[in-house]
Steps between C-alpha positions, in 0.01 A plus 500: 500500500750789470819421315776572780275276752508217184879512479570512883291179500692346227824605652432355818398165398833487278692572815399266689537237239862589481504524880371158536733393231835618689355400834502145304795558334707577806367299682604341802758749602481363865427247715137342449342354853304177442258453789486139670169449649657212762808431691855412391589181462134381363433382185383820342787649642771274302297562187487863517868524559637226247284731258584850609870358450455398096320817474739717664806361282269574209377869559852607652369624835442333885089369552519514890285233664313667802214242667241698606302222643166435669112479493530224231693686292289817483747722635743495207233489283350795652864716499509363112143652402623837656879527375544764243437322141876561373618167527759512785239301761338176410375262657530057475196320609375153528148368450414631791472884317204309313304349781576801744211681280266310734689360759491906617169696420651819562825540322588826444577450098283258234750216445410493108533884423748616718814335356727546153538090460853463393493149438505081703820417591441146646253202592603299818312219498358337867490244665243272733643369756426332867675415769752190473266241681154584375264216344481561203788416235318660141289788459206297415543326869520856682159641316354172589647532891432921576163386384432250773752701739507807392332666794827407726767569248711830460627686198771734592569848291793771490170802569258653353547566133802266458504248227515239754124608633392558162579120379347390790172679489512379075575122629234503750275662244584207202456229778169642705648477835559746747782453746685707777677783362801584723657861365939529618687780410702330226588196333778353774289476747239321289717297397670387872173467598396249194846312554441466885152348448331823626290574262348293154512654189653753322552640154805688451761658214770234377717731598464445823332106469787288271762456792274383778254276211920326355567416879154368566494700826090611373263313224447622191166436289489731197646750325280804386600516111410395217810303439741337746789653619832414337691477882186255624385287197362273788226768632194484288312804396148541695344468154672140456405419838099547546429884499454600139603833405666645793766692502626778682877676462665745710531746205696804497467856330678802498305817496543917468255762629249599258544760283907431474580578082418190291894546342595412892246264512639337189861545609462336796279220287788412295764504733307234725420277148948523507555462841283176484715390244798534691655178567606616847170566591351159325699309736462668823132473430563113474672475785157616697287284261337751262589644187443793304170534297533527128605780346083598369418523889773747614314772308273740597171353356530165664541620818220700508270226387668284735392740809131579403438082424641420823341818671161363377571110560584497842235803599192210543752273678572719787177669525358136547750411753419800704866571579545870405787737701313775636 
């Protein structure tokens, strides 16, 4: 290889070391946009902006929520996997980023390549609940009653995708008894519908669950943790009540394009690992029921393991429920 073509090489890799370096280094000098796969006011919503507030103190500069919601999520997603990889567009995501990898069999972007994992943020734990005069008073009574009557019986979901639909295809898995899926757009109307006897079952975010379960308005019959929740030490987990081993969480990650510079990608890392910290934050979180994860979670690494086990657990639950949508 000639000498001058040897040096050019040289002296273009060193560039854009430094290049990446400064990018990192001044980095953000503007407004970041976090991408909100569903609508305001929703669970994911409140998380997203509780966090992009502790971050934003921390980095100096605005993270401007914009939901860019529908098909399950796939949307943001979607805009995410195309933004330019400098860190000013990221995107929040539930579960449903992990299940979408089969829910849809012709995304345009492979859900465990086409994302810089930044790191989990939170864990929501659900809930399964029925409506306030059905049977059935523990969860051992309800397997034992959708067995003999399941075939009449309702389970009610916030759409395709959403973590209410995925619970409920996991719980009818674990108990071997298809019922009525009924598919709302959103949780409220679930959730009227459960309260004014219009429906069965459900399985829904605490967030949205602990203020109609406290005034007894619908029944509760697990909680899908492995420990109880500190705000209802009455509700047992489904383990402790019959159905060994599951569980199933709401879980949230934040994400950047691939390809965005691994000192972003670490920047961004260790401001969420403060911003969890934040005592602000900590509380607000309570107030909804969930908490942050531990600090070895919000990284990089555990987030990325996170996606590809859940891509691959839930991929032979929905292909054996048929329920795919496209």
């Amino acid at each position: 290889m000639p000498m001058h073509i040897k040096k050019t090489g040289i002296l273009a890799l060193a560039f854009a070391m430094v290049s990446s370096a400064g990018l990192a280094q001044n980095y953000p000098s503007r407004p970041i946009t976090l991408l909100v796969p569903f609508a305001a006011g929703g669970a994911t919503d409140t998380v997203a902006r509780v966090t992009a507030q502790s971050m934003s103190k921390i980095l100096g500069q605005t993270i401007i929520i914009e939901n860019a919601t529908g098909a399950g999520g796939t949307i943001a997603a979607t805009r995410a996997s195309r933004a330019e990889p400098d860190g000013y567009t990221l995107l929040i995501h539930h579960i449903g980023i992990s299940t979408a990898a089969t829910l849809y069999r012709k995304l345009p972007y492979d859900t465990k390549t086409a994302f810089a994992p930044i790191g989990l943020v939170t864990n929501a734990p659900m809930t399964i609940i029925g409506r306030p005069d059905l049977p059935p008073n523990t969860l051992a009574e309800l397997i034992t009653y959708m067995k003999a009557n399941g075939d009449k019986m309702t389970f009610g979901n916030a759409g395709l995708g959403a973590a209410s639909h995925l619970c409920g295809m996991l719980f009818m898995t674990a108990v071997g008894k298809e019922i009525l899926t009924v598919p709302y757009k959103g949780n409220a109307p679930v959730m009227n519908d459960l309260i004014a006897k219009q429906i069965d079952l459900s399985c829904d975010q605490t967030t949205n669950t602990t203020a109609p379960i406290a005034s007894k308005l619908i029944k509760s019959y697990a909680i899908t943790t492995k420990t109880r929740l500190g705000s209802m030490p009455d509700l047992p987990t489904a383990d402790e009540a019959g159905l060994k081993g599951f569980e199933v969480g709401a879980w949230h990650g934040i994400y950047a394009p691939k390809g965005t510079p691994d000192d972003i990608v670490q920047k961004l890392a260790k401001t969420l690992q403060e911003a969890l910290r934040d005592p602000d934050l900590v509380k607000r979180f309570n107030d909804i029921n969930t908490e942050p994860v531990p600090q070895n979670e919000a990284t990089p690494e555990a987030l990325k393991a996170k996606l590809i086990s859940e891509v691959d657990r839930w991929a032979p639950i929905i292909k054996a429920a048929g329920q795919f949508a496209d």
